[in-house]
SEDRENPA-821417 format. One line per 10 residues: number of its first residue (from 1); their letters; for each residue x, y, z of C-alpha. Coordinates in nm, 2 decimals, always signed. Example, Ala and Ser with C-alpha at 12.3 -4.5 7.8 and 13.67 -1.06 7.14 Angstrom:
# SEDRENPA-821417
1	as	+1.23 -0.45 +0.78; +1.37 -0.11 +0.71
//
This chain:
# SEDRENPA-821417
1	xxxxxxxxxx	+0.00 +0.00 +0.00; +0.19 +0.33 -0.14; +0.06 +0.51 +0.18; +0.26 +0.63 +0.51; +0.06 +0.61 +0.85; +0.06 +0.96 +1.00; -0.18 +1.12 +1.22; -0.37 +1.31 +0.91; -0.48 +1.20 +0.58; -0.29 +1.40 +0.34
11	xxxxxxxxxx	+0.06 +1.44 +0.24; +0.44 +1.47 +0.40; +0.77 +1.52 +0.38; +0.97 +1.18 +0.41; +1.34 +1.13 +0.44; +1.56 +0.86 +0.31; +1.89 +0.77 +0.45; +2.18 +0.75 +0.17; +2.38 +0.53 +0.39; +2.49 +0.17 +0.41
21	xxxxxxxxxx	+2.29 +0.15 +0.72; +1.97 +0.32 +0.55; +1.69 +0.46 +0.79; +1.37 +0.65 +0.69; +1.21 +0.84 +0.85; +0.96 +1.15 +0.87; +1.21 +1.27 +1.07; +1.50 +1.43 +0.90; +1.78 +1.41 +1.19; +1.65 +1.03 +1.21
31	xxxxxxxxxx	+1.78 +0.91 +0.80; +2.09 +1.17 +0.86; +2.40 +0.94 +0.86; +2.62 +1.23 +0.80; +2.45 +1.31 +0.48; +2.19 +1.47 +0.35; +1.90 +1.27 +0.32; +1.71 +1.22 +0.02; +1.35 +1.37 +0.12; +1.01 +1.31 -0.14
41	xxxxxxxxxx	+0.66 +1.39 -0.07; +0.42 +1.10 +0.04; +0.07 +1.02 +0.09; -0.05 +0.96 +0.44; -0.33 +0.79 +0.61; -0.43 +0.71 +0.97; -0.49 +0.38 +1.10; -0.87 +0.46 +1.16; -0.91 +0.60 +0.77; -0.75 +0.26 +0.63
51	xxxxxxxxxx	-0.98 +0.09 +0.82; -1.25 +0.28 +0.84; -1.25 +0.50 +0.61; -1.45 +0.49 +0.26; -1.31 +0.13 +0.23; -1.42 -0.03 +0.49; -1.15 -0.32 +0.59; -1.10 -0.51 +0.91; -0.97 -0.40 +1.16; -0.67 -0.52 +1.26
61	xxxxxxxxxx	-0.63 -0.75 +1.62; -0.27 -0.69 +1.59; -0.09 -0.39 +1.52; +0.36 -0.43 +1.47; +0.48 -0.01 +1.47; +0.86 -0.03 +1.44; +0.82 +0.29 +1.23; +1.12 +0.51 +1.31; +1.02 +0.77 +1.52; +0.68 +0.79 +1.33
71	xxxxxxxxxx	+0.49 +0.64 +1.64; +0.44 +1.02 +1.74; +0.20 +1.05 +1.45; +0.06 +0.75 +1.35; -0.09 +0.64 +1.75; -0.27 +0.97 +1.71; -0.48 +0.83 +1.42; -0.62 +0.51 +1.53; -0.85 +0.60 +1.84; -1.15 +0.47 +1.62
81	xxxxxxxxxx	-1.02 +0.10 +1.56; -0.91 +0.13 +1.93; -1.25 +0.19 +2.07; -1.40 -0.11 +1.76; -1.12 -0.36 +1.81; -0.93 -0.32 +2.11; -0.63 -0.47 +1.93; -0.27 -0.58 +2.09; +0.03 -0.36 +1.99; +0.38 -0.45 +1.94
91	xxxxxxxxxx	+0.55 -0.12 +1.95; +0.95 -0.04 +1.93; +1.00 +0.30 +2.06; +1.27 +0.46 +1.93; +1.27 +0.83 +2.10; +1.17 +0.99 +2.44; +0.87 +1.16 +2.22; +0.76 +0.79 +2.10; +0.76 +0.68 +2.42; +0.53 +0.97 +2.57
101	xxxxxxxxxx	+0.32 +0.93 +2.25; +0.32 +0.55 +2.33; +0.26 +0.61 +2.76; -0.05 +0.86 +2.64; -0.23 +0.61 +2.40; -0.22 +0.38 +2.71; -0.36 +0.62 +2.97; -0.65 +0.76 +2.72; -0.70 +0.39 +2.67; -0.65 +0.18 +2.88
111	xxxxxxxxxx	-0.40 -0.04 +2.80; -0.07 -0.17 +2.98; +0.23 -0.17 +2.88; +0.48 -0.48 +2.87; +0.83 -0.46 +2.78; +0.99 -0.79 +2.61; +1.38 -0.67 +2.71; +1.31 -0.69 +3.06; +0.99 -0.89 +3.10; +0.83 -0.62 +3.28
121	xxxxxxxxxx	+0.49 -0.45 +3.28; +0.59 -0.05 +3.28; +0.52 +0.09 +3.65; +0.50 +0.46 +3.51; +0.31 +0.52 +3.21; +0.35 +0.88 +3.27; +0.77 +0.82 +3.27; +1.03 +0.75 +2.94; +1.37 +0.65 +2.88; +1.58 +0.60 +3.10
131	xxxxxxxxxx	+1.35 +0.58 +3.37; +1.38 +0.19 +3.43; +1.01 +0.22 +3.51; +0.91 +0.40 +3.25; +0.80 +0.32 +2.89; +1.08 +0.29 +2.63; +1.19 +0.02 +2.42; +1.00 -0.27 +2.29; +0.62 -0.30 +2.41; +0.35 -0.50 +2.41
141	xxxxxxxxxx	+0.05 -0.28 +2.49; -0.21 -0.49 +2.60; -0.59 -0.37 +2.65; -0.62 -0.41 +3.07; -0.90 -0.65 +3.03; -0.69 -0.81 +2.86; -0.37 -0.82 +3.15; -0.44 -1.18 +3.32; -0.46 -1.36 +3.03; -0.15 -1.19 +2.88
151	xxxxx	+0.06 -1.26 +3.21; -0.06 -1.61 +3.17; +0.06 -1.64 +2.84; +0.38 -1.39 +2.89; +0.50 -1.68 +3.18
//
């Protein structure tokens, strides 16, 4: 699908790393690896317009966002399959601003927060890297209904 998630349907500025170790990103510091990145206009969408939108699709049950950064944007646009689906989220937060983004969607929410490098459940939602308690790093969000039967199956 030609189509990056955002937190708008519309267009934006994305940016290309010209590296060996190529990243991309909406953020421009984030594909910089001492050069210049490449940067072309694309078309966005938001979780809840792919799904939901004029095209009606399923929505998903389980959403992967290892998106660069983008996580700022795109868990702004998908409050609508959140409410409809309550799906799981494997997240990899890659900044402090990810990680608040991240911590927010799971206050407004409801949902806890697991993360897979220490087999913890986050203690502070409101707290990011490098708080040890905080949210940061990889992350299952799980909708809190949903916590028993994930720390049975997270055992």
């Amino acid at each position: 699908v030609p189509l990056a998630c955002s937190n708008q349907v519309g267009t934006a500025k994305f940016f290309m790393g010209n590296g060996s170790y190529e990243i991309s990103s909406f953020f421009e510091e984030w594909a910089s690896n001492g050069d210049k990145p490449t940067s072309i206009e694309v078309n966005t969408t938001t979780l809840d317009a792919f799904f939901l939108g004029n095209e009606k699709r399923e929505c998903p049950d389980f959403i992967k966002m290892d998106i660069e950064g983008g996580g700022v944007y795109a868990l702004l646009g998908c409050d609508l399959i959140i409410k409809k689906k309550r799906p799981v989220f494997f997240s990899e937060s890659h900044t402090p601003e990810e990680d608040g983004a991240i911590g927010t969607l799971c206050r407004r929410h409801g949902y806890d927060a697991y993360r897979l490098k220490d087999e913890r459940w986050v203690e502070n939602i409101d707290e990011v890297y490098p708080s040890p308690k905080g949210v940061w790093g990889t992350l299952l969000l799980i909708p809190s209904e949903q916590r028993e039967l994930a720390e049975k199956v997270l055992k």
